[in-house]
N, CA, C and O of each residue as an XYZ file, in Angstrom:
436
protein
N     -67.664     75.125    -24.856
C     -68.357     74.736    -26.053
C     -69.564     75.641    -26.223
O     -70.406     75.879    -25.358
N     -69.530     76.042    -27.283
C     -71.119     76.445    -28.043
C     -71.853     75.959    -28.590
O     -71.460     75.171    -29.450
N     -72.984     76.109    -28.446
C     -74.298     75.738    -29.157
C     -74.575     76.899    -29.872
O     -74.820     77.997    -29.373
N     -74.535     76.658    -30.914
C     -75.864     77.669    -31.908
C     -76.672     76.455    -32.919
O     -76.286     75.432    -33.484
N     -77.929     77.141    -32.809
C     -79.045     76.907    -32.957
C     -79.420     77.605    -34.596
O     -79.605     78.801    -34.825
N     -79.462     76.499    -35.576
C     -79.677     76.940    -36.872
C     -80.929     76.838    -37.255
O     -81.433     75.772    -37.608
N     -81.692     78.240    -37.204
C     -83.344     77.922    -38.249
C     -82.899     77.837    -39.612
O     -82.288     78.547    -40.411
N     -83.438     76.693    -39.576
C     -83.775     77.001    -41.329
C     -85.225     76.347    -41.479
O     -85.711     75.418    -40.835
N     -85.692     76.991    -42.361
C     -87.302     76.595    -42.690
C     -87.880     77.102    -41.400
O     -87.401     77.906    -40.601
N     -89.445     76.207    -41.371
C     -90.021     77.292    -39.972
C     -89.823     76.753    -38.752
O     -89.410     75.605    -38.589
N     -90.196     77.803    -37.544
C     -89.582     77.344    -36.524
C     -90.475     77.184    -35.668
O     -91.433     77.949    -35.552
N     -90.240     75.986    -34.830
C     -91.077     75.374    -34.003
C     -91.654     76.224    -32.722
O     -90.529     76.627    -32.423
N     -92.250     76.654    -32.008
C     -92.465     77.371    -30.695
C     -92.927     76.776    -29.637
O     -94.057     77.264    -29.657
N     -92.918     75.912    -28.485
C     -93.497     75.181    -27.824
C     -93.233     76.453    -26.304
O     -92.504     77.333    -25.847
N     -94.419     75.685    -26.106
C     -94.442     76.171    -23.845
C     -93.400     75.825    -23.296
O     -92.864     74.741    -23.526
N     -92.892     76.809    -22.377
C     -91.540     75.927    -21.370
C     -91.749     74.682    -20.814
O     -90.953     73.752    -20.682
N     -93.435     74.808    -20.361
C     -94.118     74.031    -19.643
C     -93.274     72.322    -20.265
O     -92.383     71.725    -19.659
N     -93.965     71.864    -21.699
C     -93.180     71.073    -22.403
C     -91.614     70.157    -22.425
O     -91.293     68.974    -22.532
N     -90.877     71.529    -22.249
C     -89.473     71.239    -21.517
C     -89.732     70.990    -20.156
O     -89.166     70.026    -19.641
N     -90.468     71.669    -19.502
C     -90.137     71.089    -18.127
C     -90.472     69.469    -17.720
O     -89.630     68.873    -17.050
N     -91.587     68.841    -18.093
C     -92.213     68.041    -18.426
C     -91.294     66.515    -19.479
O     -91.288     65.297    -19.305
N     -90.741     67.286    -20.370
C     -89.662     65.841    -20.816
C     -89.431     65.242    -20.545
O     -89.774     64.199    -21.102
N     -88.575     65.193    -19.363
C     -87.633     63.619    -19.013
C     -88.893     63.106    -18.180
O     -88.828     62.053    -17.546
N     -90.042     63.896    -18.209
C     -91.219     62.379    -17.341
C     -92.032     61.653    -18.200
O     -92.404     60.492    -18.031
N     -92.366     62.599    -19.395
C     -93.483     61.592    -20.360
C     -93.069     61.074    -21.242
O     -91.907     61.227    -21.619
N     -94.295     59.992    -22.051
C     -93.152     59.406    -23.389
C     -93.113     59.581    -24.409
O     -93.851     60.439    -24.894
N     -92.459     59.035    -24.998
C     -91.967     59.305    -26.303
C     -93.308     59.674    -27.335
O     -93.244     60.357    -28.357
N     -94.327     59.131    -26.859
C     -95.462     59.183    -28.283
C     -96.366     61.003    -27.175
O     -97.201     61.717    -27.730
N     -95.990     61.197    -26.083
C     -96.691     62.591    -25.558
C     -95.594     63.610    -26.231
O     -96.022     64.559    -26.889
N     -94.190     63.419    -26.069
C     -93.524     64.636    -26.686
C     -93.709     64.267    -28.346
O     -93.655     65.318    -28.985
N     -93.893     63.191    -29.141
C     -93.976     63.548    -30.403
C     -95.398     64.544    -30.608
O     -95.275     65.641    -31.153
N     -96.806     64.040    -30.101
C     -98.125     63.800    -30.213
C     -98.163     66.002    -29.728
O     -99.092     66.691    -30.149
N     -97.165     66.537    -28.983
C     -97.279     67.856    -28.713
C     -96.748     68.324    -30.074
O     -97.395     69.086    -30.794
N     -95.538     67.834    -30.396
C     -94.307     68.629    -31.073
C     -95.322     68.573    -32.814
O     -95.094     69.319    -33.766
N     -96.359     67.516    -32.764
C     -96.973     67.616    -34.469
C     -98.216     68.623    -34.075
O     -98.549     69.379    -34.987
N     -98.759     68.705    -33.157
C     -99.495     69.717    -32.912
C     -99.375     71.160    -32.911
O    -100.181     72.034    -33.232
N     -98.202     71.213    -32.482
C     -97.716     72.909    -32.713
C     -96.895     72.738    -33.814
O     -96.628     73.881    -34.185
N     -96.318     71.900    -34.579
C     -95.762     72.007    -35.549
C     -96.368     72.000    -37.115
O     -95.790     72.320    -38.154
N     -97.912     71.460    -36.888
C     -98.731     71.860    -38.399
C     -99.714     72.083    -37.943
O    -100.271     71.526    -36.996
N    -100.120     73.133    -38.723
C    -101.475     73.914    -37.859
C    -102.894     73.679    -38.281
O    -103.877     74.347    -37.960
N    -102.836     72.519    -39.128
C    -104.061     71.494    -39.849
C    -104.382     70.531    -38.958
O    -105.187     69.643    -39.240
N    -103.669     70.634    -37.583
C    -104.211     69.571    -36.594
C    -104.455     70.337    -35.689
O    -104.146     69.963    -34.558
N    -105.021     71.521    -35.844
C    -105.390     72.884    -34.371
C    -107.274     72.587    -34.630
O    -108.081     72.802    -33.726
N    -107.719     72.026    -36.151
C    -109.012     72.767    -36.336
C    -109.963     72.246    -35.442
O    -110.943     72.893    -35.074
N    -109.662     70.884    -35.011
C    -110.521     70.358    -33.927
C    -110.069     68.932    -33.510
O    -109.420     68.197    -34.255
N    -110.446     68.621    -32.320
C    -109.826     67.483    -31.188
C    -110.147     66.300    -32.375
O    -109.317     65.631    -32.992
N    -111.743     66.270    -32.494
C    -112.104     64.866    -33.298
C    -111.046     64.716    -34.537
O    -110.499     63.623    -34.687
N    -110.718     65.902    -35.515
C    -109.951     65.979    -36.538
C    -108.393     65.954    -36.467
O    -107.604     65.690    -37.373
N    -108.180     66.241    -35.369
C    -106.719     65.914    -34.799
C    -105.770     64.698    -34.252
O    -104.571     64.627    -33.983
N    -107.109     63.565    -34.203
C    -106.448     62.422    -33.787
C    -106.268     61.734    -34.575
O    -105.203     61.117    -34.561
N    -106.898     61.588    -35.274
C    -106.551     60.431    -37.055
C    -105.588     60.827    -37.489
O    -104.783     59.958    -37.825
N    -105.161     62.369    -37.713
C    -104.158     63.040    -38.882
C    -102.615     62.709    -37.848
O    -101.576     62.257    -38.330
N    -102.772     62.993    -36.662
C    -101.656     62.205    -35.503
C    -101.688     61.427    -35.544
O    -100.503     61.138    -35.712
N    -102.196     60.580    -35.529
C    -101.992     59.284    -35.127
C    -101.202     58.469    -36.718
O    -100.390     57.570    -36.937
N    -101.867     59.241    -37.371
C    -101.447     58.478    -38.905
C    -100.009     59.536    -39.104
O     -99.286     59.044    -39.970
N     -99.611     60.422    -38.714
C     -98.544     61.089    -38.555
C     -97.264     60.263    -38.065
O     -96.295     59.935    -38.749
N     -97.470     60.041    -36.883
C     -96.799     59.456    -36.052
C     -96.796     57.949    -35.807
O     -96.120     57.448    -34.910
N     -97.736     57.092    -36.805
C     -97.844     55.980    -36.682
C     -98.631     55.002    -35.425
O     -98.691     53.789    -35.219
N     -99.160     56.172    -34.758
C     -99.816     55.787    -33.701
C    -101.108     55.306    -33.421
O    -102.081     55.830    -33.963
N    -101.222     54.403    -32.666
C    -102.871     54.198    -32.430
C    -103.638     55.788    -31.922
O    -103.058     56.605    -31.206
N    -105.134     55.980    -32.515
C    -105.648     57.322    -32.110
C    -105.965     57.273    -30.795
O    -106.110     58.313    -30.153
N    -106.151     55.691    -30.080
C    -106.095     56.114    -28.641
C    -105.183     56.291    -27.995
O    -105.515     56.623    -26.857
N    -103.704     56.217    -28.203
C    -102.673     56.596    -27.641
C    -102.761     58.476    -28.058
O    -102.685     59.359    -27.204
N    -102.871     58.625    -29.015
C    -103.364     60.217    -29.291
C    -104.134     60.821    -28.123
O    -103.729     61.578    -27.240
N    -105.444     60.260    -28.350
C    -106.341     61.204    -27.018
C    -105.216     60.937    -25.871
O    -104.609     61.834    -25.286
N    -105.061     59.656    -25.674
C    -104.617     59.852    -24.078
C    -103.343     60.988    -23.912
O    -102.988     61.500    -22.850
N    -102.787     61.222    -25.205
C    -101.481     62.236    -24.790
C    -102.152     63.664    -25.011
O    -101.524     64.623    -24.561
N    -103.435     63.921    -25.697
C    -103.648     65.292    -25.521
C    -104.566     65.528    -24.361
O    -104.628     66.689    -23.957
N    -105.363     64.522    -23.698
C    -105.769     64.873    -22.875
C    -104.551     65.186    -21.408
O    -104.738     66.093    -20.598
N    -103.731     64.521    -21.369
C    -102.498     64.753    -20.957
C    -101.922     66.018    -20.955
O    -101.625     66.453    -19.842
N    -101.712     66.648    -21.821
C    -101.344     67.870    -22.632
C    -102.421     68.679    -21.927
O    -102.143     69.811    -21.531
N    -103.306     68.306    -21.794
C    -104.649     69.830    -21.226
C    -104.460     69.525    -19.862
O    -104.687     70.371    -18.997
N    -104.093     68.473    -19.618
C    -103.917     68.461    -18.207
C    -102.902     69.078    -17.525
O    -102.915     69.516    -16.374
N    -102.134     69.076    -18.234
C    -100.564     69.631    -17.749
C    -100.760     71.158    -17.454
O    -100.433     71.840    -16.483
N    -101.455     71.483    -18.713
C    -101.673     72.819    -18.678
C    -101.467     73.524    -20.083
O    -102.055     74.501    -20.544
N    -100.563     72.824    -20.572
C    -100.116     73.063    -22.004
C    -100.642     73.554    -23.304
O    -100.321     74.406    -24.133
N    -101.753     72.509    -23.116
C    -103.126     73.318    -24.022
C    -104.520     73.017    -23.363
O    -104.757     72.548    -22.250
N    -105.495     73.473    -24.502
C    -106.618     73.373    -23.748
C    -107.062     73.083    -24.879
O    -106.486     73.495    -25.886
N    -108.693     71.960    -24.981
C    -109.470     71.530    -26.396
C    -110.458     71.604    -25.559
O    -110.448     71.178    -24.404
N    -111.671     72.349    -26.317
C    -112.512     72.286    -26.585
C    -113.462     70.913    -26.701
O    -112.895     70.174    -27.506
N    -114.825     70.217    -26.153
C    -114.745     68.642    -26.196
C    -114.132     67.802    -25.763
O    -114.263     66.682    -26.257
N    -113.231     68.011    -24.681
C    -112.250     67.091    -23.897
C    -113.318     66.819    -22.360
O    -113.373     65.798    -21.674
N    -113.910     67.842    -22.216
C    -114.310     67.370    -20.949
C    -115.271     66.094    -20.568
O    -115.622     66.110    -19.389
N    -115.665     65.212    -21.191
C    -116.774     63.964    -21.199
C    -115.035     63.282    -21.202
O    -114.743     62.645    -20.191
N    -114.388     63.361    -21.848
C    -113.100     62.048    -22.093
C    -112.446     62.551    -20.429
O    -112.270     61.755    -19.506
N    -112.131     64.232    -20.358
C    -111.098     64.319    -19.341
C    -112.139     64.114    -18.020
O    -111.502     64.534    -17.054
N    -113.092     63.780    -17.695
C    -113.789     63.952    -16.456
C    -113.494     62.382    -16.439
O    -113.620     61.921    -15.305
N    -113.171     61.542    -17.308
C    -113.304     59.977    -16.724
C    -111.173     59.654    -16.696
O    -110.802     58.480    -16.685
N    -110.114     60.770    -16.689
C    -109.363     60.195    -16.540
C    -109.031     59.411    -15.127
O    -110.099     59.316    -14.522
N    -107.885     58.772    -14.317
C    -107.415     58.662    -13.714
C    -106.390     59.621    -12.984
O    -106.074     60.469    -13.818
N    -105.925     59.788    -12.141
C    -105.131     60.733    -11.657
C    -104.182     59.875    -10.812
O    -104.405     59.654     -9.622
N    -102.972     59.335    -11.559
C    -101.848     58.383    -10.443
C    -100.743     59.166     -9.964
O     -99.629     59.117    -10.484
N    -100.996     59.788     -9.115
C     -99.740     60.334     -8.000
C     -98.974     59.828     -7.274
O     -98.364     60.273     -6.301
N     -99.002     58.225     -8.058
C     -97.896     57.560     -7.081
C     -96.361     57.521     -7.710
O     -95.335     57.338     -7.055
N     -96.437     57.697     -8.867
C     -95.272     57.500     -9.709
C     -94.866     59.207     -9.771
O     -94.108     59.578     -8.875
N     -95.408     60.445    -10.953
C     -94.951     61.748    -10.961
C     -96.398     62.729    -10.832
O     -96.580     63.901    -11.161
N     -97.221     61.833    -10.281
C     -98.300     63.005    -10.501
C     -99.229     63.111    -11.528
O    -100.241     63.773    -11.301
N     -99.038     62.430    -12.943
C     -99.300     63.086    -13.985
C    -100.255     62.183    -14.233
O    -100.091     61.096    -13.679
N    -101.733     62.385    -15.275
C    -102.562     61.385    -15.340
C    -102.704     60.514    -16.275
O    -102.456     60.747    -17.459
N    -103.195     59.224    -15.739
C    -102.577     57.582    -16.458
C    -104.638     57.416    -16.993
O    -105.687     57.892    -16.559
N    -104.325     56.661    -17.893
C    -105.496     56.523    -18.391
C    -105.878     54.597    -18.492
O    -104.904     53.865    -18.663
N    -106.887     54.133    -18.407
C    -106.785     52.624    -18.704
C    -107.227     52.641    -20.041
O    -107.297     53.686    -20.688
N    -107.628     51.171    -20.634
C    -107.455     51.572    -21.988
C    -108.935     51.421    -22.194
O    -109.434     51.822    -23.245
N    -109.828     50.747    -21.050
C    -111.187     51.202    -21.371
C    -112.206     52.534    -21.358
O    -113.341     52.878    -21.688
N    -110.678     53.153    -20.588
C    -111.547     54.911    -20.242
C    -111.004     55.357    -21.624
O    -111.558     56.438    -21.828
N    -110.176     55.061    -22.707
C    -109.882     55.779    -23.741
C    -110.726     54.917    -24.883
O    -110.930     55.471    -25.963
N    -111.143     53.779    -24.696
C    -111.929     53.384    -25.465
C    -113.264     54.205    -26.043
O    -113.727     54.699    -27.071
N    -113.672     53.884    -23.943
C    -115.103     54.500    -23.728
C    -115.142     55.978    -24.517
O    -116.179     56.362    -25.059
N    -113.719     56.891    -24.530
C    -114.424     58.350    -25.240
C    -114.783     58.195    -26.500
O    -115.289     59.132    -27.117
């Protein structure tokens, strides 16, 4: 069997990193990446990026921070103003490593 892969309209570009990363995070971290690199009116800044996601995707904006701070953590990207939110995450290495947030440390940013 073949796969081909049809662009039409524009085309998405993500990090391998991303793929590698899939089958561990959820569903609102791979949407919360895929609208970020996919409209570039949510690059201009962290504060301006979580309302327009979150209302994108239907999401609460603290489920937002917690997946881009996620996202800088991974390695994936990097924001500018994350460090006061990312210095108070959690780090749970008991499950894959990857960092879990409570909902008063995403409040508190």
């Amino acid at each position: 069997m073949k796969i081909e892969i049809k662009y039409t309209g524009s085309i998405l570009n993500l990090p391998s990193r991303v793929a590698d990363l899939a089958p561990t995070v959820s569903k609102e971290d791979l949407q919360t990446i895929i609208c970020l690199f996919g409209y570039s009116e949510y690059y201009s800044s962290f504060e301006n990026a979580i309302p327009l996601i979150a209302e994108k995707l239907t999401i609460s904006c603290e489920d937002v921070k917690g997946s881009l701070a996620f996202w800088a953590k991974a390695g994936v990207i990097s924001v500018d103003g994350l460090g006061e939110f990312e210095a108070k995450m959690i780090t749970d290495t008991s499950s894959n490593g990857m960092p879990s947030y409570t909902g008063a440390q995403i409040e508190a940013y």
